[in-house]
C-alpha positions in Angstrom: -43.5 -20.0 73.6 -41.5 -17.1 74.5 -44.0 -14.8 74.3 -46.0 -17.3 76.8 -42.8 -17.6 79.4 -42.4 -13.7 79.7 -45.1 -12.9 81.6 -44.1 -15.4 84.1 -41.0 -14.3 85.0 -41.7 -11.9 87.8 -45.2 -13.3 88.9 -46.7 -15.5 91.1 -50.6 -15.7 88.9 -51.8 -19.1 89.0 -53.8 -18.6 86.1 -51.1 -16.9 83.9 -48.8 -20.0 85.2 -51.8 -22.5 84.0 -52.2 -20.6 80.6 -48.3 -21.0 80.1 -48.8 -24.7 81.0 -51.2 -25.7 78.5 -49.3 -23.9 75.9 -45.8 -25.7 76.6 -48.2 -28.8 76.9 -49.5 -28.2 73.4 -46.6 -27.8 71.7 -44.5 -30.0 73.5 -44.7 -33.0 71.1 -43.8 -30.3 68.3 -40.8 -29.6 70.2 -40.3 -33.7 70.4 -40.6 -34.4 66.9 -38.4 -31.7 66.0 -35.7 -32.9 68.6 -35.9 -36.3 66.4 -35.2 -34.5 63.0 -32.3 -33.2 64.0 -30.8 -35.9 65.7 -31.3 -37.9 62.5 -29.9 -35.4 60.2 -26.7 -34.9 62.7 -26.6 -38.9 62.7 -26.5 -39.1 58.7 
């Protein structure tokens, strides 16, 4: 996802912004269920 975000920094391209989108949108319930794993193991 870092890879994705750099390109965006210093830009204003629409479609480099919508690529960026879908990626964050494709792995954001990765990111979810990972948030949820380590809340449970901090909670143990």
């Amino acid at each position: 996802m870092l890879e994705a975000r750099n390109p965006t920094s210093h830009t204003y391209n629409q479609e480099i912004a919508m690529e960026v989108y879908e990626t964050v949108k494709e792995n954001f319930q990765v990111c979810e269920s990972l948030l949820r794993e380590l809340r449970e193991e901090i909670d143990r």
